[in-house]
C-alpha positions in Angstrom: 2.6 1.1 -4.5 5.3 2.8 -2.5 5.8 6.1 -4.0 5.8 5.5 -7.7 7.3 1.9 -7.1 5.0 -1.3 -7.6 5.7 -3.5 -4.7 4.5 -7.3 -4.7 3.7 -8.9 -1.8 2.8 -12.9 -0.7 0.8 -14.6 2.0 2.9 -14.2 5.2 4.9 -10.7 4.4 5.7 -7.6 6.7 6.4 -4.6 4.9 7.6 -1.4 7.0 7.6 1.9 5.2 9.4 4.8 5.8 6.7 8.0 7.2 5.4 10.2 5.0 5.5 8.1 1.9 2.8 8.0 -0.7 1.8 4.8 -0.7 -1.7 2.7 -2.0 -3.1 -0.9 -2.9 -4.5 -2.1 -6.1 -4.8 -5.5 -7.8 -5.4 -7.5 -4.7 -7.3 -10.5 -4.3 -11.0 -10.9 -3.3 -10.1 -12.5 0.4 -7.3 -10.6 1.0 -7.1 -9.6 4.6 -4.0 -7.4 6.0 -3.0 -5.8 9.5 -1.5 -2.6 9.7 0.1 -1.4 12.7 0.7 2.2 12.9 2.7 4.5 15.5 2.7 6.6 16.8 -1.1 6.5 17.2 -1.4 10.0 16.4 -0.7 10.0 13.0 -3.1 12.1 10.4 -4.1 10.4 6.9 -3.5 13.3 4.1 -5.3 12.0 0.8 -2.8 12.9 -2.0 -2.9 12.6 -5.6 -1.3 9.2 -7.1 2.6 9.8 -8.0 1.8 7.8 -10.7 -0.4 6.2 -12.7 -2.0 3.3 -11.4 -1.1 -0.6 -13.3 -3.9 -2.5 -14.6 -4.9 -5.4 -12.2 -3.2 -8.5 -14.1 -7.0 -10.5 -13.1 -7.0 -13.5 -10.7 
């Protein structure tokens, strides 16, 4: 989720998202792995409440 917007992603993606944005992942498979690479390298994580609610995983 980017903001309130559901986002799907696939094996082999890049997603870049604009700072500051709300943003969250839910309904992901078991061996899901990711990298996130984050500048600058001084950033601060703020836990915020969801802009929306969250979808029901659709089950694997």
């Amino acid at each position: 989720m980017y903001g309130d917007q559901e986002t799907l992603v696939a094996a082999g993606d890049c997603v870049h998202h604009r700072p500051g944005i709300v943003h969250y992942l839910f309904d992901y498979s078991p061996d899901m792995e990711y990298l996130e690479i984050v500048g600058p390298a001084d950033f601060k994580t703020i836990d915020m409440p969801a802009p929306c609610a969250v979808p029901v995983p659709k089950g694997w």
